[in-house]
Phi, psi and omega in degrees: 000124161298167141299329187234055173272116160096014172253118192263116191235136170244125191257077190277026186273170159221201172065267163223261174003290177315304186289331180285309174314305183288347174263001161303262177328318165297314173337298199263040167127327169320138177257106169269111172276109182228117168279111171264136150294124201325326210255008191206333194067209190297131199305321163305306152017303218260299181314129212140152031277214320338149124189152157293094186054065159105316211251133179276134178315324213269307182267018131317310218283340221226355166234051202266180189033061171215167184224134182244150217245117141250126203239115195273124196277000199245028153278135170304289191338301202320309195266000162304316176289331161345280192319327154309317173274329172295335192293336201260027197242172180257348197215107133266168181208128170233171162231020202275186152304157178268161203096350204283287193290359129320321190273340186271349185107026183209060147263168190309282167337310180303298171293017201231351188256355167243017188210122195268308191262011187258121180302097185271133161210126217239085177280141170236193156274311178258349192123167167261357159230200207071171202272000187238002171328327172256029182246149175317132168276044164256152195356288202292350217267294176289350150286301206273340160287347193263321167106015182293301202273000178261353179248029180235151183097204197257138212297289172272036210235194155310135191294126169226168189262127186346111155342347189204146161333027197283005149246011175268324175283351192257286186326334181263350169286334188290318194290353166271327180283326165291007181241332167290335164296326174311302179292346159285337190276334205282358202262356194242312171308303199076009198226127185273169196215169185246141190258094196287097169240138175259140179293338175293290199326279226303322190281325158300349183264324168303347166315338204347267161327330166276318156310323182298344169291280140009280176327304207279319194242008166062002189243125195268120171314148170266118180324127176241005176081209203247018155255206198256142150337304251181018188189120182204144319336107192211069156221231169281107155246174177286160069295198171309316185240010185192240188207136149200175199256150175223131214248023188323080186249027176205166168292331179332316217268325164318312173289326165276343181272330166315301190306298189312301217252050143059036200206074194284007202275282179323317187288356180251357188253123234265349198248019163199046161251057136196175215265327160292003174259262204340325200256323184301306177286010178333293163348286184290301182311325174307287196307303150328297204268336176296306181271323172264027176263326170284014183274358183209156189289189173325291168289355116345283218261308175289310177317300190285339150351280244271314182307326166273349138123001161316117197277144193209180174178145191271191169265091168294167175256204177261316162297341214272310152322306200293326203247344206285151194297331203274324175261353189283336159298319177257032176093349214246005135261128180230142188247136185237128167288103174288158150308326200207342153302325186094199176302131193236137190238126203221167176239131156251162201304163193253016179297169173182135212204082165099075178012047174210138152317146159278141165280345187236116170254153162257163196267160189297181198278160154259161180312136152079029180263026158222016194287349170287317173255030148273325188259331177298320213260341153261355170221022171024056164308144147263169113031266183279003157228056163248321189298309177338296223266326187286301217311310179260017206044024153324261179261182166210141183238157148275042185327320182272010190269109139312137175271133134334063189256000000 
């Protein structure tokens, strides 16, 4: 048993955001129903290159254990059937702009008024209210609406942006945790709710400290690169042959780090013995530690770290992630037999439960390969008008894709 064996969501979100909440929640037990448009499917599709036997990398990494139904919305059929697959599901999900699934005939209120228990969730970019509610929401749009990107980078350098999708991705983590909450009140309740989330919020909540900097002081923070506010030592250094990161976040760790790099002088001198003298005193300090972390290499430096209990950390690369020991030992690469990518390889959700993974993934879908026994096995189509519903573009079926399990 999953956590989530037996909760059924149908998924009109695409792209990211969307696709990340629901391939979350399938991790942890969910059956995903993912609606495509017949003739391209989901926009990621497209995105690329890489891709592999047909399938783009982008929508590899964000849609294993779901199965996709392709149905066209812009049919009245089409969305009758939608309307139909929602009275037996527990989670709807969309991404459109708001007003979008009012106009197909699948607002919420509606479909909540023939299915009672059903949880409605809604990504936007800006919200479904406010003065900026109808403008487009992507990533790079809402790091920079968000204040993420005037405090990322170089002191002097451009404002920059997170390295990963992280507003897309951090929105699909909320949006899981508000449908899951939906669904917990709903087990006392019986009556589903609707789960509003914006990417602007999300990205904006990440500010914390830095907004409490602001409130308290009236002064908007300054990109510092990769150091810290409010904590020194606490960033990026040079060695001889490289980069690591060294984390000094207490007089603890001050004092012991004082022992590494051999300069007890430092550890007595009264102007860095408590952790608001270190950021006052940044200036001198940083640069001091800077020249003597570049007299020796890397593995140096980790050694005597790591012996002193001193938080460090090397600079990896993305392959470097991909192969490292610490996660392939704990299960958190998992390899899937695509139909037609061949072996598809995902980094998977970090659940765990009773200190064990889940172990068995389905590989992400190929377009419409599962819409015959999804429509057969919840609205007991036949034969002939499932042939009907393909003939006229009502749907697209794949009939030659094997499912993978």
């Amino acid at each position: 048993m999953k956590p989530l064996d037996g909760v059924r969501i149908l998924d009109l979100s695409r792209v990211v955001s969307g696709p990340f909440c629901t391939m979350l929640l399938a991790d942890l037990g969910a059956e995903v129903i993912k609606i495509e448009e017949p003739a391209t499917g989901d926009d990621s599709r497209a995105f690329g290159p890489p891709f592999i036997g047909g399938e783009s990398a982008y929508f590899l990494s964000v849609n294993r254990n779901k199965q996709s139904c392709a149905i066209n919305l812009k049919s009245p059929e089409g969305v009758r059937i939608v309307q139909a697959l929602a009275a037996s599901c527990d989670v709807m999900i969309d991404n459109f702009r708001p007003g979008t699934m009012e106009r197909l005939g699948l607002g919420y209120e509606g479909l909540r008024a023939a299915n009672p228990r059903l949880v409605s969730c809604s990504i936007t970019g800006f919200g479904r209210t406010g003065p900026d509610a109808n403008r487009p929401g992507y990533d790079l749009i809402i790091q920079g609406e968000s204040g993420i990107m005037d405090i990322t980078g170089e002191p002097t350098g451009l404002p920059t942006k997170v390295g990963t999708s992280i507003a897309d991705l951090l929105t699909g983590q909320f949006a899981t945790q508000g449908i899951m909450a939906a669904l917990l009140e709903r087990s006392t309740t019986g009556k589903g709710r609707h789960v509003d989330i914006a990417m602007l919020d999300c990205m904006a909540s990440l500010l914390t400290f830095n907004a409490g900097i602001y409130f308290t002081t009236g002064q908007s923070p300054k990109r510092r690169g990769n150091a810290h506010p409010t904590i020194a030592p606490y960033e990026t250094f040079k060695a001889s042959d490289g980069w690591l990161n060294i984390g000094v976040a207490n007089d603890k760790f001050w004092q012991l780090f004082c022992g590494v790099i051999e300069r007890p002088d430092l550890a007595n001198d009264s102007r860095y013995a408590k952790a608001a003298d270190r950021v006052a005193h940044r200036e001198v300090l940083v640069p001091l530690v800077a020249d003597i972390v570049a007299t020796a290499p890397r593995k140096h430096w980790i050694e005597r770290l790591a012996r002193a209990g001193v938080p460090y950390g090397d600079i990896r690369s993305v392959q470097e992630v991909c192969e490292a020991e610490q996660l392939t030992t704990r299960g958190m690469i998992v390899e899937m037999e695509h139909p037609t990518a061949g072996v598809v390889k995902n980094i998977v959700s970090p659940f765990r439960f009773d200190d064990k993974a889940r172990s068995v993934h389905t590989p992400p879908p190929v377009l419409a390969q599962h819409t015959t026994a999804i429509l057969k096995t919840f609205l007991n189509l036949s034969d002939e008008r499932l042939e009907e519903l393909s003939s006229r573009g009502v749907i697209r079926r794949n009939e030659e894709v094997k499912d993978h399990g």
